[in-house]
N, C-alpha and C positions, 0 to 999 in steps of 0.2 A: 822882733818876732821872727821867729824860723818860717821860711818860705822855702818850699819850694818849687825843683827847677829842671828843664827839659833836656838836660844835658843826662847822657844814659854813661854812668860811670865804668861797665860794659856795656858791651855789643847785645845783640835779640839772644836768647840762648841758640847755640849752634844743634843742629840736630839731634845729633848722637847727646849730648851734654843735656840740652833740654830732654828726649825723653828719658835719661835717667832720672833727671831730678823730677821727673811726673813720676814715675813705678815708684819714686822712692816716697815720697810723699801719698801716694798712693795706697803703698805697703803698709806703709806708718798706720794711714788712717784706717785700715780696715783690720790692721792690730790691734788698734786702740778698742775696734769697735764689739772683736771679739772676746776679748779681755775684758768686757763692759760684764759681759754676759757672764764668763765663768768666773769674774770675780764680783763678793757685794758682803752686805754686810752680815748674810747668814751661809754658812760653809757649803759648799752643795760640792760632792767628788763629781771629777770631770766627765767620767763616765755619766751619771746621771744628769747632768746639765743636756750634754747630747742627745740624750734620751728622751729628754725632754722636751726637744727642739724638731724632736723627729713624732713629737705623740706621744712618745711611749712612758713609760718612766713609772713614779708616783704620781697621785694627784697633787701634794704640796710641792713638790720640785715642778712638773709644769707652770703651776697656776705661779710660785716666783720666777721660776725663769719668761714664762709666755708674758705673763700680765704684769709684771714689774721689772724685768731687769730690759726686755727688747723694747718698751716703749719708752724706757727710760734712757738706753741709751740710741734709736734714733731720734729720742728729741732731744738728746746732747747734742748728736749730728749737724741735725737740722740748727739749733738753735746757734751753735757757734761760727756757723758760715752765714747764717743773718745775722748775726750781731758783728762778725766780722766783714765785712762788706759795707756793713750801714754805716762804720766809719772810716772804711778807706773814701766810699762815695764822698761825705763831709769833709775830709781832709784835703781830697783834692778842691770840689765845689768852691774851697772857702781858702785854699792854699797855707794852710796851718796844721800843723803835724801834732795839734794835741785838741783839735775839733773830732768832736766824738756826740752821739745824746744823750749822754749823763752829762756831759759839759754844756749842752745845747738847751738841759732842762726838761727832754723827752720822757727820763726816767723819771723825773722826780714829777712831772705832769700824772704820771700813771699812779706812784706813792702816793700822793695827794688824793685823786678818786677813791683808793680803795681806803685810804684811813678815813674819809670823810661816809664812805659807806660802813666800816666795821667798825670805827671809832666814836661813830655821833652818840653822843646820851639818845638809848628810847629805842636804837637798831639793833636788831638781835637778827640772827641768820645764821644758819648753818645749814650743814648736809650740801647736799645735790644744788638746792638753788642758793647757798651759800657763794659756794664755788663759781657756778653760773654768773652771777650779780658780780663778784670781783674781777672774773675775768669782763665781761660787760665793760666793768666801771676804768679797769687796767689800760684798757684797748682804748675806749672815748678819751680818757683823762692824759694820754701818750697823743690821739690824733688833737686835742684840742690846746696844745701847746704847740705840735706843728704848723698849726695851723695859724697860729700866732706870729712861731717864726716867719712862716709864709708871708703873712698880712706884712712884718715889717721890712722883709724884706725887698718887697716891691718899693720901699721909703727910703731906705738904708741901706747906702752903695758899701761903707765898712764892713768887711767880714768884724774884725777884732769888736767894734760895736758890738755886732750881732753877738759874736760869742759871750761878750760879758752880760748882755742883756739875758741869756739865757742862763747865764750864771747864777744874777738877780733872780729868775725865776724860781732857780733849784734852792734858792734861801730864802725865797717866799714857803714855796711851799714846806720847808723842812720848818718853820716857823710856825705856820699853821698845822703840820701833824705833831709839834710838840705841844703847842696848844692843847689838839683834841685826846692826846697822848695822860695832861694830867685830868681831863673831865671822863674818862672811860673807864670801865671794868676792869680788872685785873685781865681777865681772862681775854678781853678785847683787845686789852696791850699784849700778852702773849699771844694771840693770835698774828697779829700784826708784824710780830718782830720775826714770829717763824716765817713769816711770806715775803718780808723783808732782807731775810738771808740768803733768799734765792735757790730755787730746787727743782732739779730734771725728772723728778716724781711727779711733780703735779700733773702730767699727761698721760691718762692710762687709754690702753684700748677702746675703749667708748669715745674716748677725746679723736684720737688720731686723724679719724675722717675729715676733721674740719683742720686740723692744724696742721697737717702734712701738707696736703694740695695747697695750701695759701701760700704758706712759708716756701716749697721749693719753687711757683710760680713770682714769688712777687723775688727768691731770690735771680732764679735765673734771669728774670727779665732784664737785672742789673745788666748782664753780658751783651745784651744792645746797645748798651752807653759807651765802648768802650771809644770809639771815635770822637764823640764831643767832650769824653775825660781828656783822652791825650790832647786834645786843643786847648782845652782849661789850662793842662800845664804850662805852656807859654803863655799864658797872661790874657785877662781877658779881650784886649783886642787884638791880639793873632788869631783869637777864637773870632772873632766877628768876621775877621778878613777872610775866614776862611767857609761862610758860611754857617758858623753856630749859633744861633742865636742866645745868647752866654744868659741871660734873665730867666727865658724861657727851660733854659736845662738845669738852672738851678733850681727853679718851682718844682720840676720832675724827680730830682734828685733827692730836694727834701722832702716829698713826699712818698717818696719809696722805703728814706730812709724811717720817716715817721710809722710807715705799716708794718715795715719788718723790725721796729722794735718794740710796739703796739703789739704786735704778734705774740714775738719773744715774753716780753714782760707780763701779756695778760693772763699765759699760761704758767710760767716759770718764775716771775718774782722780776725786781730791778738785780740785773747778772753786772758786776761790777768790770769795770777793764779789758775785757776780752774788745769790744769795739774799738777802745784807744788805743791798746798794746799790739794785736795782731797784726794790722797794716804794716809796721815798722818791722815785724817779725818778715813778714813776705819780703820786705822790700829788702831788705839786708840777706835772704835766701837768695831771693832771682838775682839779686845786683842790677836790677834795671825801674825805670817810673813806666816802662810800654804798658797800659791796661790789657793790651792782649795775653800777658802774661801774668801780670800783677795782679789783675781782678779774678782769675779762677786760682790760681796760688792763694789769693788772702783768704779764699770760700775754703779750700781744702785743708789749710793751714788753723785758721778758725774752728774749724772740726774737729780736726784732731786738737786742740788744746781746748776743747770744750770736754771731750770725750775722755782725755788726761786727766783735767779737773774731778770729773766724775768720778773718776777710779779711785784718785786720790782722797776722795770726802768719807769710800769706806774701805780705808788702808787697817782702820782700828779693828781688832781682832774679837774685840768684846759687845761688836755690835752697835757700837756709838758710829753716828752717821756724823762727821763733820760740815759744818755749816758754808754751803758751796761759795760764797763771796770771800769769806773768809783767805780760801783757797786760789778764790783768783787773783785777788789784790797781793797774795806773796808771790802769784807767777810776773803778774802785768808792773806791779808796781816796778820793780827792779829793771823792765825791759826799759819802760818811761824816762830812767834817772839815766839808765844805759845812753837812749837816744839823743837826750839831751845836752849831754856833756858830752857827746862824740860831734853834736855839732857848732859846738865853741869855736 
């Protein structure tokens, strides 16, 4: 198993060198973010996109640009610097470069709630408190496998255990929604599979109040870790020697990572890869394991390949929205195969 190690293949980034690669990454991201806007899956000339951004416009150019395309793409924003962060936290925590929470069984904890809410023979729901009840069920069903982890990890000095145990879990539950999968409605199974492809739609401006302020406090908070990450690298007892208490910061860790994908997943679906693949992505930009630098690189990094994705899903000119997982298992998959065989 790949481990890794506190040896920094470069130096800290030098001044002048690191703040370009911040502007630049910077630029990136708020390209990405505008390009969210003036492109989507129905044509809007760029003049009136502006227009619309300013008040003015039509009424159907606002209401798509205000109410569908800006809260769509910052909750690409938002959502890809929490899902990328929740698995650089786990990669280091567990010191294994492919611990992420779809591997952990986070995601598939949250899959499992809402199939068992939308799939059970005799539940019917939709609309407004539709919506509500799976995000609910998304969010419990993600904290209630963390929670699990948590429990065994206080028993369970193995990361590799842990990671297969949670493994185990994600083929519990994909067992039990293919169960509840042949006893369901047509229409329950189509529902299930569209929320199961994962989509930066499902947060519109009525949402935002609750899902903004969670998502960038429980991200930011990451950035106080960034001292007992870089301890973890050396091994858990140069962390003890130095004051860490290595148990106690893993409980912290997975439960940050558990909220910010609870987060993610209760509103936007189970988001494939971006957790696993982007940490590797940062780490091979910076050329360094410093968290001081690693951990706001992987947030801005995860953004901007969240906000990619997004653009990519309505590339089709005919108004078909491409299925967002679909899109990120062709970015992340290839980054994985990459990392892997680069460390043979």
């Amino acid at each position: 198993m790949c481990k890794f190690t506190s040896r920094q293949e470069r130096p800290l980034w030098p001044s002048a060198s690191g703040m370009a690669k911040c502007f630049l990454l910077v630029a990136i991201c708020l390209l990405l973010f505008l390009v969210s806007l003036f492109h989507g899956s129905v044509d809007i000339p760029i003049n009136d996109v502006v227009r619309a951004l300013l008040g003015k416009g039509t009424d159907t150019a606002r209401y798509i640009v205000i109410f569908s395309r800006l809260p769509q793409a910052v909750t690409a924003f938002l959502s890809g610097g929490a899902l990328a962060v929740s698995g650089l936290l786990l990669q280091t925590a567990f010191r294994n470069p492919l611990a992420a929470p779809d591997i952990f069984g986070v995601t598939s904890g949250a899959s499992l709630a809402v199939a068992l809410l939308t799939l059970a023979p005799g539940v019917v729901l939709s609309g407004i408190a539709g919506f509500l009840s799976s995000v609910a069920a998304a969010f419990f069903g993600a904290m209630a496998v963390t929670a699990m982890i948590w429990f065994l990890s206080k028993r369970v000095r193995s990361s590799v255990t842990l990671i297969i145990v949670g493994m185990m879990v994600g083929y519990v539950c994909s067992s039990v929604i293919t169960l509840l999968n042949s006893m369901a409605t047509d229409e329950s199974v189509h529902n299930f599979v569209v929320w199961g492809m994962g989509d930066f739609t499902g947060v519109g401006m009525e949402d935002m109040w609750l899902f903004a302020p969670l998502t960038i406090v429980a991200t930011l908070s990451t950035l106080l870790l960034v001292k007992p990450l870089n301890a973890l690298l050396l091994g858990p007892r140069y962390a003890e020697s130095m004051g860490v208490n290595v148990r106690k910061t893993r409980n912290i860790l997975l439960l940050l990572t558990g909220i910010l994908t609870a987060l993610v997943t209760a509103f936007c679906g189970p988001i494939a890869f971006i957790a696993l693949a982007v940490p590797h992505v940062a780490r091979l930009f910076v050329g360094t394991t410093d968290h001081r630098v690693l951990l706001p690189t992987t947030i801005i990094i995860g953004s901007a390949i969240a906000l990619l994705c997004n653009i990519i899903t309505t590339i089709p000119s005919n108004g078909t929205v491409l299925p967002l997982n679909a899109v990120t298992s062709l970015i992340g998959a290839p980054v994985i195969v990459y990392v892997l065989l680069r460390r043979k």
